[in-house]
OpenMM code with the backbone's topology and positions (N, CA, C; nanometers):
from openmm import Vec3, app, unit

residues = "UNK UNK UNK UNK UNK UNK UNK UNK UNK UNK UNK UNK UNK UNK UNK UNK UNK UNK UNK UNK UNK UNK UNK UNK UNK UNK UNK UNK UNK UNK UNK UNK UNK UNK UNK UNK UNK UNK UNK UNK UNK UNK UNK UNK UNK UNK UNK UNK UNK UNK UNK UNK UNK UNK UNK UNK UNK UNK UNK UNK UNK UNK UNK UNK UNK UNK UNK UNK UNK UNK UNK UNK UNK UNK UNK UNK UNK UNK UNK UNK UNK UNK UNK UNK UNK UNK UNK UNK UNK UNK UNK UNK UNK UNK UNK UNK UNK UNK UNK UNK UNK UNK UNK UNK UNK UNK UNK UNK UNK UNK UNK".split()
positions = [
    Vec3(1.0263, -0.4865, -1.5921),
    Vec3(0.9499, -0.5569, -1.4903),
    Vec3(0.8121, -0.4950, -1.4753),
    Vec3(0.6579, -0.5407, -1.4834),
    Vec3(0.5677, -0.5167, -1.4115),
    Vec3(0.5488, -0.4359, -1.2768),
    Vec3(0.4732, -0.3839, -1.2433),
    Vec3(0.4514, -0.3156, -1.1568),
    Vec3(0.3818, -0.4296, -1.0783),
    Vec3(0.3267, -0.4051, -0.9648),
    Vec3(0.3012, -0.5087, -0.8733),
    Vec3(0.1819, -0.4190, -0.7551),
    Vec3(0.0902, -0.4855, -0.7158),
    Vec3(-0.0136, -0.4092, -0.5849),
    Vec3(-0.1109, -0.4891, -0.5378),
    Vec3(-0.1044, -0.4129, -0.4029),
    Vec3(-0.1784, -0.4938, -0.3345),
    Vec3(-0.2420, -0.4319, -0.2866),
    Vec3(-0.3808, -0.4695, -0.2414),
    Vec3(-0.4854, -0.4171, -0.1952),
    Vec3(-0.5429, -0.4913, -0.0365),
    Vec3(-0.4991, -0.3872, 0.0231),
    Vec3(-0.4887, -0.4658, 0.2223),
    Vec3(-0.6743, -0.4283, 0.2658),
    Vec3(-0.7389, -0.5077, 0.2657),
    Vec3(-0.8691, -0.4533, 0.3822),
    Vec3(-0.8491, -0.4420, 0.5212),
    Vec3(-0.8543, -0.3492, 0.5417),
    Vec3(-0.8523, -0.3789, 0.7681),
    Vec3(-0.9871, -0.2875, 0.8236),
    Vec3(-0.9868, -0.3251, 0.9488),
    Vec3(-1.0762, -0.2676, 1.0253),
    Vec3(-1.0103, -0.1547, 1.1320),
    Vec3(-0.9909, -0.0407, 1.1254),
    Vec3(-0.9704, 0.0226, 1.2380),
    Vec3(-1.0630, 0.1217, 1.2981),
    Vec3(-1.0718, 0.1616, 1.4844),
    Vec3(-1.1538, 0.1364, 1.5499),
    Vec3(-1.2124, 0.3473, 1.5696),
    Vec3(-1.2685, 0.4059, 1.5448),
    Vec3(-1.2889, 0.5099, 1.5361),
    Vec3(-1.1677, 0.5848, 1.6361),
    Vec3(-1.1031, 0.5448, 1.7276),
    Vec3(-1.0351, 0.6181, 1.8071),
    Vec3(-0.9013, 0.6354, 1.7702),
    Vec3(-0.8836, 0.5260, 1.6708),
    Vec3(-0.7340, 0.4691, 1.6319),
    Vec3(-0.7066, 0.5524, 1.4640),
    Vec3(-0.8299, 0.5934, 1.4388),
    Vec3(-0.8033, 0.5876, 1.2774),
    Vec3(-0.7354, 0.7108, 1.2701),
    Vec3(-0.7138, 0.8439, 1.3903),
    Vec3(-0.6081, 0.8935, 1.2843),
    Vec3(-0.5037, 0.9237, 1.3501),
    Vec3(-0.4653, 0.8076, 1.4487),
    Vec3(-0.2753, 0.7699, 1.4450),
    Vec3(-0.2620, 0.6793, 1.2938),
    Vec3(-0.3636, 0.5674, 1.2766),
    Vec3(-0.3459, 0.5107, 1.1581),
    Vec3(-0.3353, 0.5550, 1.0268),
    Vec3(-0.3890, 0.6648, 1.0522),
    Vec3(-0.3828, 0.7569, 0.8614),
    Vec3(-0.2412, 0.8043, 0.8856),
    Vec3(-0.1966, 0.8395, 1.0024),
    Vec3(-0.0805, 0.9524, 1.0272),
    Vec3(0.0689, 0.8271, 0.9943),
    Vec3(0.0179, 0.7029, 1.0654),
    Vec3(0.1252, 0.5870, 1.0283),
    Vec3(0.1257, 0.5468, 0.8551),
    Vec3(0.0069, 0.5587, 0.7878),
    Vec3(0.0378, 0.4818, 0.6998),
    Vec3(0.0746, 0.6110, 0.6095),
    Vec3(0.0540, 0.7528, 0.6491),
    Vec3(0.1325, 0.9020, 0.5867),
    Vec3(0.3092, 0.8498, 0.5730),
    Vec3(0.3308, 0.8530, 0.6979),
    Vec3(0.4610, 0.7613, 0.7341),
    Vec3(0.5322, 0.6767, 0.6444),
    Vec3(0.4524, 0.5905, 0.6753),
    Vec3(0.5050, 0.4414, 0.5490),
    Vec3(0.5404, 0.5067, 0.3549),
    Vec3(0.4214, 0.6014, 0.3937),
    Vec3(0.4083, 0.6224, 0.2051),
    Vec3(0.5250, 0.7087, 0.2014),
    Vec3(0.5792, 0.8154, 0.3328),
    Vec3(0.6972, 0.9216, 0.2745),
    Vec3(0.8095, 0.8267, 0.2655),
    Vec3(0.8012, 0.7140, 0.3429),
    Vec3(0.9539, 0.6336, 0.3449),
    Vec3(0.9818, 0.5619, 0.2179),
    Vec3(0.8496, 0.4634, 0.1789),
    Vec3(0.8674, 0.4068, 0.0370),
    Vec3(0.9017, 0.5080, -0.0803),
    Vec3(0.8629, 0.6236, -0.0842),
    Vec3(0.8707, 0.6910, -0.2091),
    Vec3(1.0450, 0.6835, -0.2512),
    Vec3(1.1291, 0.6993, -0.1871),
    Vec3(1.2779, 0.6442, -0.2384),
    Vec3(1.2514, 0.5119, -0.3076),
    Vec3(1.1801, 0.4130, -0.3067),
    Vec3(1.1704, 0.2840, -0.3849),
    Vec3(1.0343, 0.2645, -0.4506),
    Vec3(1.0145, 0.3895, -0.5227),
    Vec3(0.8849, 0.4134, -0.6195),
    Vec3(0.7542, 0.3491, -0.5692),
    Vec3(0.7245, 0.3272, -0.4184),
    Vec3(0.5858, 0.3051, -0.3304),
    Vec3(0.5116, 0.3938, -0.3747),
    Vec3(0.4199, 0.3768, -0.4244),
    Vec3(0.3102, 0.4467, -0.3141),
    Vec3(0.1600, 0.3883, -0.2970),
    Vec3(0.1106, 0.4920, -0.1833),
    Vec3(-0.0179, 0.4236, -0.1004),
    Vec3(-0.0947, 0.4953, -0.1409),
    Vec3(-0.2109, 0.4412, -0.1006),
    Vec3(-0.3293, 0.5024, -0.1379),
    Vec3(-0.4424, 0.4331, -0.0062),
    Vec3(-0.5604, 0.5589, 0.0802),
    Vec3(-0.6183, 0.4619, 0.1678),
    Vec3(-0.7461, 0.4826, 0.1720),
    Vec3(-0.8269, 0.4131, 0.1303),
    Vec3(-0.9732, 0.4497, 0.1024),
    Vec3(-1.0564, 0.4245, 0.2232),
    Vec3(-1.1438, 0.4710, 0.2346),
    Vec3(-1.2461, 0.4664, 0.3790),
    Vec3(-1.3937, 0.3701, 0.3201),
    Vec3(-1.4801, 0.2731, 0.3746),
    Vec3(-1.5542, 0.2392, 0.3360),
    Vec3(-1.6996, 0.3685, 0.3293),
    Vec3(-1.7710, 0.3519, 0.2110),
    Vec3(-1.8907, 0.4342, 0.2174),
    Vec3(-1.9667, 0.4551, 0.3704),
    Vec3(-1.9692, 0.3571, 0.4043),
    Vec3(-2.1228, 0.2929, 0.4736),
    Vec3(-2.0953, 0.2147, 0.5891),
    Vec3(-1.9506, 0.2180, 0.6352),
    Vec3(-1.8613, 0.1377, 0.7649),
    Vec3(-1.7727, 0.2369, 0.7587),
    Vec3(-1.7296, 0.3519, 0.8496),
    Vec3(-1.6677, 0.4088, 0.8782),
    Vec3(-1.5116, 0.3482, 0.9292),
    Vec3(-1.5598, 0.2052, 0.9888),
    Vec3(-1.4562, 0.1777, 1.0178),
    Vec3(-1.3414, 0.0744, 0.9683),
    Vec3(-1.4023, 0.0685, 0.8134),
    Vec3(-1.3589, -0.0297, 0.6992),
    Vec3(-1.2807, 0.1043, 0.6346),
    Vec3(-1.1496, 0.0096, 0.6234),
    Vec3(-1.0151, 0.0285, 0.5130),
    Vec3(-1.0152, -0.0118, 0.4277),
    Vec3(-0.9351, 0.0521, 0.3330),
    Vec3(-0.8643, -0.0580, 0.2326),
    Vec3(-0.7531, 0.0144, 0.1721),
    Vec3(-0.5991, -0.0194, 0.1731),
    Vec3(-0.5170, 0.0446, 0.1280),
    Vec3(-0.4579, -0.0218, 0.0184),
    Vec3(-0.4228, 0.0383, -0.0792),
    Vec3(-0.3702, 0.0066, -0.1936),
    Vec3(-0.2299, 0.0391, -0.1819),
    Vec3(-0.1235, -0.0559, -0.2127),
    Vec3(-0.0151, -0.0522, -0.2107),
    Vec3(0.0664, -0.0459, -0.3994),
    Vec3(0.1387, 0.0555, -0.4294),
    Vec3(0.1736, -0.0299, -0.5351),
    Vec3(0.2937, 0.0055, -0.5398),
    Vec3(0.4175, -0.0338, -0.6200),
    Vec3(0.5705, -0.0335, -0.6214),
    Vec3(0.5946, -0.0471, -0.7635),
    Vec3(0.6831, -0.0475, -0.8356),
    Vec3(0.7749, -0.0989, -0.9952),
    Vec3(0.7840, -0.1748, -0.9848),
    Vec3(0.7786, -0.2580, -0.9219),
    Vec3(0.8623, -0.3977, -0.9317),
    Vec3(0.8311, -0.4508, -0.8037),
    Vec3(0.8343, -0.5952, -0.7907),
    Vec3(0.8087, -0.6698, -0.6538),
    Vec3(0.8611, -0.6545, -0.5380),
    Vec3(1.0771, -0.6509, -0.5639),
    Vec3(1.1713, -0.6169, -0.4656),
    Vec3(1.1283, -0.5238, -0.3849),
    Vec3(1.0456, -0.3921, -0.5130),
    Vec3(1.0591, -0.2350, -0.4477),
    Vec3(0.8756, -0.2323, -0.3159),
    Vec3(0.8266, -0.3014, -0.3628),
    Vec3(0.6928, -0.3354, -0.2640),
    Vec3(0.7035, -0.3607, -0.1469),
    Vec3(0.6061, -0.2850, -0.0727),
    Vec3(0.6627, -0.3030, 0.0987),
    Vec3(0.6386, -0.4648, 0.1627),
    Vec3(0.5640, -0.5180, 0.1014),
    Vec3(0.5107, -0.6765, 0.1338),
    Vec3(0.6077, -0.7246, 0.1110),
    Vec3(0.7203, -0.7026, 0.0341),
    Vec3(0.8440, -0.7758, -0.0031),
    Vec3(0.9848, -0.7164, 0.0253),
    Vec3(1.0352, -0.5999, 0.0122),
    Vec3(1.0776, -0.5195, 0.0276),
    Vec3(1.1889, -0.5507, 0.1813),
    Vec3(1.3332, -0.5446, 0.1803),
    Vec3(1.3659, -0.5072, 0.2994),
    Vec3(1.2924, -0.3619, 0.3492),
    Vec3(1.3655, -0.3524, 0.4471),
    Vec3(1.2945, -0.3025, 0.5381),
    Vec3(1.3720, -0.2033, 0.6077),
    Vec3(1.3764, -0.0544, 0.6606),
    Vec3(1.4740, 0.0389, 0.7210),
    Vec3(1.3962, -0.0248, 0.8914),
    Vec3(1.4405, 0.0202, 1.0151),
    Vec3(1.4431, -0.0063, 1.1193),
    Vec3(1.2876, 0.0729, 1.1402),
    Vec3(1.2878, 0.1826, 1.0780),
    Vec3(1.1832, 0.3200, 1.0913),
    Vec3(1.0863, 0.2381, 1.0384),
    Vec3(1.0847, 0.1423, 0.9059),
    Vec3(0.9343, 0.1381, 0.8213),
    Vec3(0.8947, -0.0190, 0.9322),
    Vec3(0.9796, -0.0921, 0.9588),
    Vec3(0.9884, -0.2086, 1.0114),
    Vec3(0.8638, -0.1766, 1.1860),
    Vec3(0.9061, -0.0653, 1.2259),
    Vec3(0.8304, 0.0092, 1.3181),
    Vec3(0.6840, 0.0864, 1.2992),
    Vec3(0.6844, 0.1340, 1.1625),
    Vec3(0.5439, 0.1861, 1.1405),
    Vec3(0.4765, 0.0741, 1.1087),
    Vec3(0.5038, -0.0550, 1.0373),
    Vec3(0.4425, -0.1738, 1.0001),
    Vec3(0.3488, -0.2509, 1.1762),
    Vec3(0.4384, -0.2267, 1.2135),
    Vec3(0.4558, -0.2695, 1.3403),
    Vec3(0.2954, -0.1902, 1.4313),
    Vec3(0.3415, -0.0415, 1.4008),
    Vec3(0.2098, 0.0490, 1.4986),
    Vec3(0.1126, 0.0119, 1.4011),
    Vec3(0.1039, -0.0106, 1.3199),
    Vec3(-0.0472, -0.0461, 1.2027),
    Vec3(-0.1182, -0.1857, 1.2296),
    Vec3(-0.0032, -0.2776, 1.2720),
    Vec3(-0.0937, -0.4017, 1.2904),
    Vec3(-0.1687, -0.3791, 1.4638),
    Vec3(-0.1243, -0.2848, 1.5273),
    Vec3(-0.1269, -0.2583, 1.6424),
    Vec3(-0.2595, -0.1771, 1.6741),
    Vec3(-0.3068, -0.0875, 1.5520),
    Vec3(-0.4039, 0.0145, 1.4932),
    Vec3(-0.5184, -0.0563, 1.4333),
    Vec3(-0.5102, -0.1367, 1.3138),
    Vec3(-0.5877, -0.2058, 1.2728),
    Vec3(-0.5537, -0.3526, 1.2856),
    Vec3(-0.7056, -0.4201, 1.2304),
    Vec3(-0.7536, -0.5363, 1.2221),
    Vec3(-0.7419, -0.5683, 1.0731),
    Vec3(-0.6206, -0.6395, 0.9905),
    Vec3(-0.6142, -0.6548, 0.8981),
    Vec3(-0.6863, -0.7959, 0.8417),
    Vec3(-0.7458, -0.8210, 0.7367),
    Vec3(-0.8049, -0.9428, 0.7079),
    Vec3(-0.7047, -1.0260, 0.6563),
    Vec3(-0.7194, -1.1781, 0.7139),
    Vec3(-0.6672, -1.2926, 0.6409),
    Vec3(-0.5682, -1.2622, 0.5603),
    Vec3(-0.5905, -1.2517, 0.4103),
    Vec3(-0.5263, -1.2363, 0.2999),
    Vec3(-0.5266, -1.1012, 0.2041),
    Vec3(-0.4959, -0.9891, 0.3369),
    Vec3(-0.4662, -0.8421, 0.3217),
    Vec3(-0.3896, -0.8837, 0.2020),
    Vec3(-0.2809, -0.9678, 0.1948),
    Vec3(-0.1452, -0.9297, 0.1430),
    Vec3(-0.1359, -1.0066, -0.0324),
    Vec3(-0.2324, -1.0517, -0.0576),
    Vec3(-0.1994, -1.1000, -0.1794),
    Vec3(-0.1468, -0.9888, -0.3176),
    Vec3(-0.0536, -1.0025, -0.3434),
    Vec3(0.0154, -0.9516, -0.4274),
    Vec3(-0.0247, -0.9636, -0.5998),
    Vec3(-0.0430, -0.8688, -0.6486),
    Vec3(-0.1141, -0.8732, -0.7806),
    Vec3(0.0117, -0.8226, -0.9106),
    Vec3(0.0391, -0.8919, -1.0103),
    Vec3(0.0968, -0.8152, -1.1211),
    Vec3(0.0332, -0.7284, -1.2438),
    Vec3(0.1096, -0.6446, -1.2778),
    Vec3(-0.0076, -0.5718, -1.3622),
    Vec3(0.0218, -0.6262, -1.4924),
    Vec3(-0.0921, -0.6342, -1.6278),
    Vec3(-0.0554, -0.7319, -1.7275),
    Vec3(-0.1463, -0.5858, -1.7880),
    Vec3(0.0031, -0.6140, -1.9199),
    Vec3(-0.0101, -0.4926, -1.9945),
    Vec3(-0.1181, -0.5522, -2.0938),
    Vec3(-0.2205, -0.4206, -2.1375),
    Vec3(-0.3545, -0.4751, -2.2080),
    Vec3(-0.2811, -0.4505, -2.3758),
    Vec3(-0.3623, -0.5072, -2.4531),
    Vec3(-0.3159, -0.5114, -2.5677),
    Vec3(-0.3153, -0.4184, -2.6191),
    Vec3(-0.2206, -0.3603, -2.6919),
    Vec3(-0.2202, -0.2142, -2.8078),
    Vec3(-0.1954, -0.1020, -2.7043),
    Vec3(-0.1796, -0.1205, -2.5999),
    Vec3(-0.0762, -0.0101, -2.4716),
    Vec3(0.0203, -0.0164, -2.4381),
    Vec3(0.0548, 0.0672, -2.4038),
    Vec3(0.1633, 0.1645, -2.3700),
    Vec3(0.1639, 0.1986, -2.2303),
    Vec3(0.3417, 0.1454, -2.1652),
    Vec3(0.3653, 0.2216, -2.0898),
    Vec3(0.2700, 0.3905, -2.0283),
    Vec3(0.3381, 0.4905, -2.1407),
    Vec3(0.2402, 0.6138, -2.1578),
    Vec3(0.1343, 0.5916, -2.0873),
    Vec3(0.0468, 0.5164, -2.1770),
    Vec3(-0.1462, 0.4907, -2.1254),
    Vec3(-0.1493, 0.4710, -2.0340),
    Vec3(-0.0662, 0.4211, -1.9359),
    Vec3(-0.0587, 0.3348, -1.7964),
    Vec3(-0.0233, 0.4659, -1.6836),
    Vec3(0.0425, 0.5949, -1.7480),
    Vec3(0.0810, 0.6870, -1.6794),
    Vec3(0.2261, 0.6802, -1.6202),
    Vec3(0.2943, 0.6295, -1.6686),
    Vec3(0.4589, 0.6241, -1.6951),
    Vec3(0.4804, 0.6817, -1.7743),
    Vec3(0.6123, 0.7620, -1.7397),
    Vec3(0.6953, 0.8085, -1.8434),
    Vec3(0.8298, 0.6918, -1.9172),
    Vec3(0.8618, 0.7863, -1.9728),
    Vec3(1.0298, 0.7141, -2.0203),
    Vec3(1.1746, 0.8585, -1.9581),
    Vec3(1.1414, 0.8364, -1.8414),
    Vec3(1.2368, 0.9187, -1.7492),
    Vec3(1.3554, 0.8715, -1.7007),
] * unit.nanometer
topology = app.Topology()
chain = topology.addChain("A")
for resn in residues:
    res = topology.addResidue(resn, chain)
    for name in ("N", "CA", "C"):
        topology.addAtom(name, app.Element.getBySymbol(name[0]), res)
């Protein structure tokens, strides 16, 4: 299966941003049992521009899709509460293997 990611923009508000780094710390220790992980970039030049990168193995294992424990269902929860997510945060991307690569090249093993 493809790997799968998504890339969320939000706005959060200088006072909020670091319960929000500390929630989405949260989210990333819980997914790592279902090969998540996050990544959360800060805008250059808008302090108060996000953008988190989500990515998973597979679609099931992605938090946009993904059941859900009671705990992550709750940090999802304080984040929309934290930030101002845009429209179509959530579009979901597959990754398409380039020609003449390898797993390897991509930074996978065979583990």
């Amino acid at each position: 299966m493809a790997r799968v990611l998504t890339a969320a923009r939000c706005t959060v508000h200088p006072r909020h941003q670091g319960d929000y780094l500390k929630t989405v710390l949260g989210l990333a220790r819980l997914g790592r049992g279902r090969g998540q992980r996050i990544w959360v970039f800060r805008h250059t030049h808008d302090a108060t521009r996000f953008i988190e990168f989500t990515e998973a193995p597979a679609p099931l294992a992605h938090r946009a899709l993904s059941s859900k424990t009671a705990a992550e269902r709750g940090l999802e929860r304080k984040l929309t509460s934290l930030a101002i997510y845009e429209e179509d945060a959530w579009e979901l991307y597959e990754e398409q293997p380039l020609a003449g690569t390898t797993a390897r090249d991509h930074g996978e093993t065979d583990d």
